[in-house]
C-alpha positions as CSV (number, residue, x, y, z in Angstrom):
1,X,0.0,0.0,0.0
2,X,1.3,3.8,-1.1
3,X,2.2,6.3,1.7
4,X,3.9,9.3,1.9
5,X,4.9,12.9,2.5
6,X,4.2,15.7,0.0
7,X,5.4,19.4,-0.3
8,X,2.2,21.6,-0.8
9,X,2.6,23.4,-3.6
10,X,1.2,26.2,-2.1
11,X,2.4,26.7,1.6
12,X,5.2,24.4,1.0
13,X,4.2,22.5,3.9
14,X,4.6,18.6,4.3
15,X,1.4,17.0,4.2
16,X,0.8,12.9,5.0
17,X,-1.2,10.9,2.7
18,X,-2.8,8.2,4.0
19,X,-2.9,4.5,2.2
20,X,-6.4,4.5,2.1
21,X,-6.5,8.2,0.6
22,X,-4.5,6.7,-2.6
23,X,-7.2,3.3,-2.3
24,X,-9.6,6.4,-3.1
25,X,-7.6,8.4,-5.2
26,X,-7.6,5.1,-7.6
27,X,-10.7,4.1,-6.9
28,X,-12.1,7.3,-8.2
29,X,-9.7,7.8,-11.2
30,X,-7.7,10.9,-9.8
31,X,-4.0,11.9,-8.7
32,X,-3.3,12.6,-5.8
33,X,-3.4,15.9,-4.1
34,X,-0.6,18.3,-4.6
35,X,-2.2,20.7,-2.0
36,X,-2.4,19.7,1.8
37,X,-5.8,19.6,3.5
38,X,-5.8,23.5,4.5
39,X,-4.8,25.0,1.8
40,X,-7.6,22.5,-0.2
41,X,-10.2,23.8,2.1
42,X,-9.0,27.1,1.6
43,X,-9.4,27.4,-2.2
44,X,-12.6,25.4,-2.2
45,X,-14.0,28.5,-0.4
46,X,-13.1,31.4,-2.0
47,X,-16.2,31.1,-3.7
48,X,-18.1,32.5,-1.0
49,X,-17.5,36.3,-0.4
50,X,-19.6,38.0,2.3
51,X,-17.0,40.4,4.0
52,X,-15.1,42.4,0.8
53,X,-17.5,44.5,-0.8
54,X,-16.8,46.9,-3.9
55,X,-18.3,50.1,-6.0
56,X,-19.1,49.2,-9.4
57,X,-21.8,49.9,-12.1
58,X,-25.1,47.9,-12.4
59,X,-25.2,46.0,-15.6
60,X,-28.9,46.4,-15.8
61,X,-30.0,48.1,-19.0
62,X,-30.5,51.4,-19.1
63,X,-28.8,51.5,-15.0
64,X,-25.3,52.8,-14.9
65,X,-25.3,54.2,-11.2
66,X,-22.9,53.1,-8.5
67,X,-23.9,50.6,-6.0
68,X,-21.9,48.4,-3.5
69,X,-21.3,45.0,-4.8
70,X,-19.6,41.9,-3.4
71,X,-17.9,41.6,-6.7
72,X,-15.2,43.6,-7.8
73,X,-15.4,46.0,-10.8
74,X,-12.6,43.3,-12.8
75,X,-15.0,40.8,-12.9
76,X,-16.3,40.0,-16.1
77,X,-19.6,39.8,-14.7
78,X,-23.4,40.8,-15.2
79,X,-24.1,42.4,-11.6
80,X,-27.1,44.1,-10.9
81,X,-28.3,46.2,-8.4
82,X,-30.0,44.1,-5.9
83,X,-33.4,46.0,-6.0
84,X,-34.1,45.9,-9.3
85,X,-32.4,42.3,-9.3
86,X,-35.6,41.2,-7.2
87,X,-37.8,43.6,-9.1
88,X,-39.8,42.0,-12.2
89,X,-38.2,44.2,-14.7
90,X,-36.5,41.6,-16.4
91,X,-36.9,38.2,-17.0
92,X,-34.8,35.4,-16.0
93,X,-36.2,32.7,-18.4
94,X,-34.5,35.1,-21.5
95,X,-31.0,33.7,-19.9
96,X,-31.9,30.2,-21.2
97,X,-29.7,28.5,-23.3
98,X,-29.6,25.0,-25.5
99,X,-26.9,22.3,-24.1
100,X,-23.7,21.8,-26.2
101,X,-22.5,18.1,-26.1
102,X,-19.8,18.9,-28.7
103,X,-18.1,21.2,-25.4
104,X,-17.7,20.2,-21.6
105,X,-20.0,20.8,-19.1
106,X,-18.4,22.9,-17.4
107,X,-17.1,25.4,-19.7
108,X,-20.7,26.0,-21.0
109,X,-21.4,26.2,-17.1
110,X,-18.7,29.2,-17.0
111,X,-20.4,30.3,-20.0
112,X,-23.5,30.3,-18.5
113,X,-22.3,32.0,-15.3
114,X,-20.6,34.4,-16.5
115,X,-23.9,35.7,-18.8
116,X,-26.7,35.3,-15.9
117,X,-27.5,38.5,-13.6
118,X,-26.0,38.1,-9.8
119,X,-27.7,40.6,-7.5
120,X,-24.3,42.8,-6.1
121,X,-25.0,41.9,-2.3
122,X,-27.1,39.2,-1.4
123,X,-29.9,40.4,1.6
124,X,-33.4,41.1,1.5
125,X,-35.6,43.1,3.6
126,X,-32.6,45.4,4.7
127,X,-33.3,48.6,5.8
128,X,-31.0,51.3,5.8
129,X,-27.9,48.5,5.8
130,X,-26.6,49.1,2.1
131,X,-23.4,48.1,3.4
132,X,-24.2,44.3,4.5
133,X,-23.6,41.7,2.7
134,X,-25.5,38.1,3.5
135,X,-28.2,40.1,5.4
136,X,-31.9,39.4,5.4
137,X,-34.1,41.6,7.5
138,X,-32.0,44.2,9.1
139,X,-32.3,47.5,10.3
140,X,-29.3,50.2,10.2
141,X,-26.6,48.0,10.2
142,X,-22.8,48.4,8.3
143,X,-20.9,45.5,7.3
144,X,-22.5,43.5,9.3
145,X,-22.5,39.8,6.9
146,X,-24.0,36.5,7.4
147,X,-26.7,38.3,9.4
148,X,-30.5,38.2,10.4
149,X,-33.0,40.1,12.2
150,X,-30.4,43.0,13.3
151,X,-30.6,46.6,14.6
152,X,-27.8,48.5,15.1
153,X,-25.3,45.9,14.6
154,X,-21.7,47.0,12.8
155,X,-18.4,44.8,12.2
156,X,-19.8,41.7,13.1
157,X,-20.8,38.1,10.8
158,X,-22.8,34.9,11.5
159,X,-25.3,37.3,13.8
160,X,-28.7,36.8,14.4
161,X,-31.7,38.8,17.0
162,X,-28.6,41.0,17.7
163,X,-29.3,44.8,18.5
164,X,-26.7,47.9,19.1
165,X,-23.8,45.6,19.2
166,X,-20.7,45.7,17.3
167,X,-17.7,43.0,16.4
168,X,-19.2,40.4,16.9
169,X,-18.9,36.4,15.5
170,X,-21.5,34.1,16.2
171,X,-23.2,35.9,18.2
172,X,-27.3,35.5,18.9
173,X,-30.0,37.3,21.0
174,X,-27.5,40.0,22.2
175,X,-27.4,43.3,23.0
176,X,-25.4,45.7,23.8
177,X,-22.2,43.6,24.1
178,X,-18.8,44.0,22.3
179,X,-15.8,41.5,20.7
180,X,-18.0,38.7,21.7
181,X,-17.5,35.1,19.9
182,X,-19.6,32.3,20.2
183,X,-21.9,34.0,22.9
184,X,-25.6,34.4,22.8
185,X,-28.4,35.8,24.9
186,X,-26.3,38.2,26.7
187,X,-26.3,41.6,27.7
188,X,-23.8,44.3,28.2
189,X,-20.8,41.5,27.4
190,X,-17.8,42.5,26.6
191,X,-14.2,40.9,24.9
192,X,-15.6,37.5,25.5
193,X,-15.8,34.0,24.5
194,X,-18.1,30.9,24.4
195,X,-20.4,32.2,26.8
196,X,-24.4,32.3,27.4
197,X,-26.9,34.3,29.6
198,X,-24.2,36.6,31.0
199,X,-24.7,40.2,31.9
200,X,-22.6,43.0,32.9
201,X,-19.4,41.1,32.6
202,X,-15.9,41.5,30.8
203,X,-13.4,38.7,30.1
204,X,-15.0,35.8,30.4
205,X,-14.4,32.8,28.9
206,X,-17.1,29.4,28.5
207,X,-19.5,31.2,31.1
208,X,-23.4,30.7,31.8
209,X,-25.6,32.6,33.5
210,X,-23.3,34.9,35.2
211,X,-23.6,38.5,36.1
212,X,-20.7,41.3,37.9
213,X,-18.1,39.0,36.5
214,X,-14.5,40.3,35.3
215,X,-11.8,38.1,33.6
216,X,-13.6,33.9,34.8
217,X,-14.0,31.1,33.3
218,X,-15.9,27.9,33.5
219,X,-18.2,30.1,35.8
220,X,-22.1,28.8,36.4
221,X,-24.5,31.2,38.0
222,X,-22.2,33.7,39.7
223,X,-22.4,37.1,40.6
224,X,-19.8,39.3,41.2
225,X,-16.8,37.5,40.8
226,X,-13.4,38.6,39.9
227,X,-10.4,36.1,38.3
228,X,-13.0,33.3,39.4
229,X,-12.9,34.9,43.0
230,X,-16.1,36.5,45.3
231,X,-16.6,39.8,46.0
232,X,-19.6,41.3,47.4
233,X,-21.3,43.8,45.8
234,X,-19.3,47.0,46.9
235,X,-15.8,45.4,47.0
236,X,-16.6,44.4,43.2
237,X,-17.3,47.9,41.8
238,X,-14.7,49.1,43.0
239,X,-12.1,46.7,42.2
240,X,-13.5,45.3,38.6
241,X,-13.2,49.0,37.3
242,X,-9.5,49.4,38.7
243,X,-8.7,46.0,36.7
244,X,-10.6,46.9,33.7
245,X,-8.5,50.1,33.3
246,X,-5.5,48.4,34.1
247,X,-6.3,45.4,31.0
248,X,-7.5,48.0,28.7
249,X,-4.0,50.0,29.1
250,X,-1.6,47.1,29.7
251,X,1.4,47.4,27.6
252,X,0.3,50.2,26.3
253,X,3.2,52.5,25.3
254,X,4.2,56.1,27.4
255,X,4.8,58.9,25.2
């Protein structure tokens, strides 16, 4: 049985290929891979844009006006503006064409891709969000992508219920919270990750239902706790804002 260590081609990484990826490769008809696994995922996805978005001109007949597009003004493309892409001003079915079986599929797919109207940014519903990307149903919002049923919700992708929040990832039913990943139903959270149901709390790491907390982790329904320690409520105020100063500033230069 074949095994053995590749260069990448494009990371120049080794990469190990397994005796039973080569029982595939064969199986299947193909070479092997000259890419590793990353840099394969990698290129697989760059079909999917939701974060780089563009000024170009909408391809729409008679429509030369500016609009913000996730495709780039290079691209040999038929982009149109996304309301009049959802409008019934043009008709979809005139795009048609016969199948070639002198050519391969997949150039008459190019072909075909190449020819049929995209809209420039992919949401619906959005209200005062011309800047969002991915975004159905949201409500004065900036390059917020990947994101549903948001108000007042900027920098941030994969949100969803989110309101007056910014940089988020993955975030859901939140408000007012800030460099959150991975967190939902919170309130007032701040630079943290993995948690749920927290409020008022900075720093915290795979958290539920905590409130008062600065800087825990692994924390269940807790109130004022500092570094995974108990305060009471006075003793807390006053020492979770001298920290909180402290992280935002540390190694921050003197001039």
């Amino acid at each position: 049985m074949l095994q053995g260590t590749r260069k990448c081609q494009n990371c120049k990484q080794e990469f190990l290929i397994e005796p039973e990826d080569f029982d595939f490769y064969e199986k299947i008809k193909v070479p092997p891979p000259t890419f590793c696994p990353e840099c394969r995922t990698i290129r697989r996805l760059t079909f999917r844009n939701e974060l780089s978005l563009y000024k170009r001109k909408c391809s729409a007949p008679g429509h030369s006006e500016e609009m913000i597009s996730a495709f780039a003004p290079e691209k040999k493309m038929v982009i149109y503006d996304q309301k009049y892409w959802w409008s019934d001003s043009w008709d979809p079915m005139s795009f048609g064409k016969d199948y070639d079986f002198s050519r391969t599929f997949f150039e008459q797919w190019r072909d075909f891709r190449n020819g049929f109207p995209f809209q420039s940014v992919s949401s619906s519903n959005a209200t005062n969000s011309d800047y969002c990307n991915v975004a159905d149903d949201s409500k004065d919002c900036y390059l917020a992508s990947g994101s549903f049923r948001c108000e007042k919700v900027i920098y941030s992708n994969r949100v969803f219920n989110d309101k007056d929040s910014a940089d988020l990832y993955v975030a859901h039913r939140s408000e007012f919270c800030y460099d959150d990943v991975l967190c939902s139903d919170c309130y007032h959270l701040l630079y943290s990750l993995h948690c749920t149901d927290c409020t008022d709390s900075y720093f915290l790491y795979d958290c539920r239902n905590c409130s008062n907390c600065f800087g825990c982790s692994n924390l269940r329904n807790k109130n004022y706790y500092i570094f995974n320690q108990p305060y009471t409520k006075e003793e807390y105020l006053k020492k979770s804002l001298k920290k909180f100063i402290e992280n935002l500033f540390i190694n921050t230069p003197t001039f």
